[in-house]
C-alpha positions, 0 to 999 in steps of 0.5 A: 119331419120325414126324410126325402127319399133320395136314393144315394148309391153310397149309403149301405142302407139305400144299396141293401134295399136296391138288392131287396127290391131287386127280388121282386124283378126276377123271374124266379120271383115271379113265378113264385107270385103266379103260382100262389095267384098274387096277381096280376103281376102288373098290379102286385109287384110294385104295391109290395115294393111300395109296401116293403119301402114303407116298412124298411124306412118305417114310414107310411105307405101315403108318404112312400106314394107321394114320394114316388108320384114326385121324384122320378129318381126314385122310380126309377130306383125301384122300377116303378113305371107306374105309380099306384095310389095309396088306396090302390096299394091297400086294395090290392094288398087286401085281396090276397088270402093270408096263407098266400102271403105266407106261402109265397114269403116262405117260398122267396125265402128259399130262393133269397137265402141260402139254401139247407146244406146236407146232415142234421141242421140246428133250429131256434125257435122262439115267440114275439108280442105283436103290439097294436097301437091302441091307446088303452091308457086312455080308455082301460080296455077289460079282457071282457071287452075283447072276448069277441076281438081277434086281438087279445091281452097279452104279457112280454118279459120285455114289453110288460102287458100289450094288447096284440097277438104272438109272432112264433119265428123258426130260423136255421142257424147259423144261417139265420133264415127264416123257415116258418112262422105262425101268428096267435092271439096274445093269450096263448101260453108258449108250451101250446105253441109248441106242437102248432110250429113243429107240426108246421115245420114237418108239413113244410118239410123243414125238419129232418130226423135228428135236427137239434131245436132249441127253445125257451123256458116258455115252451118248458112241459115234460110232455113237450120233450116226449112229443118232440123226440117220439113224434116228430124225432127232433132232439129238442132242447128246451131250456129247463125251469129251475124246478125241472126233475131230471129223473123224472124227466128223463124216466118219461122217455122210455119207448113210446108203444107205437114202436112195437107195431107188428108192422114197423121195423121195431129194432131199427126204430129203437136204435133211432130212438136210443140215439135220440134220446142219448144226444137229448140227455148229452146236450140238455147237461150242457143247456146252460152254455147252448144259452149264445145260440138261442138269444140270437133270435132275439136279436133277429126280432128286434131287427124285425121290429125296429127296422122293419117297423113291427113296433106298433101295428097299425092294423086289428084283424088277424088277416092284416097282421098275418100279411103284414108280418109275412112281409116282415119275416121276409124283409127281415130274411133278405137283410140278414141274406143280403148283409149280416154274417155274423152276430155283431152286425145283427146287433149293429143293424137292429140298434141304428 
C-alpha cells in the first residue's frame, strides 16, 4: 500500500523536500528555465515539481497527480494552483530537448551549491549502471536482439549483467556538487569514457590547470594519464591495475612535441608541465590511501538510486533517461547542498 502524502513540518524528509521545491519559485530559477526555453513557466514548473516529488518518494507520477487533485494541504505544500494531469505532466516533459534538461540542471546546480572557492579543486569522477526494468529472465533478450536498440547489455561489479546505459558523474569534493554527467550505452568500456567526461568538464569550464582528478581502475590506460596531464593539464589520478609498469609509466610522460611550437611560450610551458607531472608521480605513490576520497561517489550513486529512485528506469529511449537522470543528478545535488555535511549522513541518508 502507498503512503498518503501529508506534508509534516516535523519530518526532516518533508522539510528537505520543501527547500528543494522552493527552488524552483526563485527568480533566479526561472531565469535559468527561460534561458534554456523550458517553457512556458506556467506549464513547466509545477510538472518538474510533480516529477521531482515522484522521484524523491519513489513513486509514480499518476500517484503524486492523484494526491495533489485530493488534498488541498499539499498544494498548498508545493505551491501548485493548478493541478496538471498525468498526460499532461508526460507531454510537457517530453517536449523538451535533452541538452535542455542537462543545461538547465547543470546551471541550477550552481545557483543551489556552493559555489567553487579559489586554487586548485579535487574532482571524483566515476560510472553507474543504469538499470531498465525488462524482465529479461523471462524471455532471454540476446545482444543481437539489441543491435538496433539504444539500451544495451552491460555488467556492474555491483549488480552483475543489466540491460540499460552508463551514468558517468563528475562531483567536486569536498563539496559534493555535481559538475557534470554524461549518459552511454551500457557496453561502453570506462577507459573510452574518459576523454568524453574530460572534455565535457573543459567545454563547461569546471576544470582549471592543476586540479587533481580522481578515477577508478575502470578508467586505468597509460594513455589516459598522458592525455590528461598533457591536453587538458589535470593531474589525473587513476587508480593503477595490479600489473601497472611504473617505469613505463612514468617514462611515457616526457614532453608532448606541441610544447616546442615556435609560437608558445616553450620554457613556461615546460615549467607547468614539470610541475604536473612531479605532483602526478608525488600522489600516484600515495594512490593506495586517496582510496577514502574517491568511494565517496559511491555513496552519492547509491543516494542517487535509492532515493531518487534510479533503481529500475522505467523508460527505454536514450531521450528519457537523459532527462530523467538530469533531474536525478539535481535531486541528488540539492539534498547533499541542503543537508549533508559529511560522509556519515550520506551513508545514513542513501541507507533509510
Amino acid at each position: 500500500m502507498k503512503p498518503p502524502l501529508i506534508p509534516i513540518n516535523e519530518d526532516y524528509k518533508w522539510k528537505l523536500l520543501s527547500e528543494i521545491l522552493n527552488v524552483f519559485d526563485l527568480r533566479s530559477t526561472k531565469q535559468i528555465l527561460s534561458q534554456y526555453e523550458i517553457l512556458p513557466l506556467e506549464r513547466s514548473i509545477p510538472a518538474l515539481k510533480i516529477v521531482i516529488t515522484s522521484m524523491y518518494f519513489c513513486l509514480e507520477i499518476s500517484y503524486v497527480v492523484r494526491e495533489l487533485e485530493e488534498k488541498k494541504k499539499l498544494r498548498k505544500f508545493m505551491r501548485i494552483t493548478s493541478v496538471p494531469s498525468e498526460n499532461e505532466v508526460y507531454s510537457i516533459i517530453s517536449s523538451f530537448d535533452p541538452m535542455q534538461f542537462i543545461n538547465f540542471v547543470i546551471g541550477l546546480l550552481n545557483n543551489v551549491c556552493s559555489q567553487r572557492k579559489r586554487g586548485l579543486s579535487h574532482i571524483i569522477i566515476d560510472s553507474t549502471d543504469i538499470n531498465l526494468d525488462l524482465n529479461w529472465f523471462k524471455r532471454k533478450i540476446s545482444k543481437k536482439m539489441l543491435e538496433d536498440r539504444e539500451f544495451k547489455w552491460g555488467h556492474s561489479k555491483h549488480r552483475g549483467y543489466f540491460i540499460g546505459m552508463k551514468l558517468s558523474l563528475a562531483i567536486e569534493y569536498p563539496s559534493l556538487k555535481p559538475l557534470t554527467f554524461i549518459i552511454n550505452e551500457a557496453n561502453v568500456s570506462e577507459y573510452t569514457v574518459y576523454p568524453q567526461i574530460l572534455e565535457e568538464l573543459k567545454k563547461r569550464k569546471k576544470i582549471r590547470q592543476g586540479d587533481v582528478l580522481y578515477f577508478d581502475k575502470g578508467y586505468f590506460s597509460y594513455e589516459n594519464y598522458v592525455i590528461g596531464i598533457a591536453k587538458y593539464k589535470i593531474v589525473p589520478i587513476i587508480f593503477p591495475r595490479i600489473n601497472c609498469n611504473y617505469n613505463k609509466l612514468f617514462n611515457m610522460l616526457s614532453y608532448p612535441l606541441n610544447i616546442f611550437d615556435s609560437k608558445r611560450n616553450t620554457e613556461e610551458d615546460k615549467k607547468i608541465y614539470k610541475r604536473l607531472v612531479v605532483k602526478f608521480k608525488t600522489l600516484m605513490e600515495n594512490w593506495g590511501g586517496l582510496k577514502p576520497i574517491r568511494s565517496l561517489i559511491e555513496d552519492i550513486f547509491k543516494l542517487a538510486k535509492k532515493t531518487c529512485n534510479m533503481e529500475n528506469l522505467h523508460r527505454y529511449t536514450m531521450r528519457s533517461v537523459k532527462k530523467y537522470c538530469s533531474l536525478a543528478v539535481f535531486l541528488t545535488g540539492a539534498i547533499t547542498a541542503f543537508f549533508i555535511s559529511d560522509k556519515k549522513g550520506l551513508q545514513h541518508l542513501a541507507e533509510s
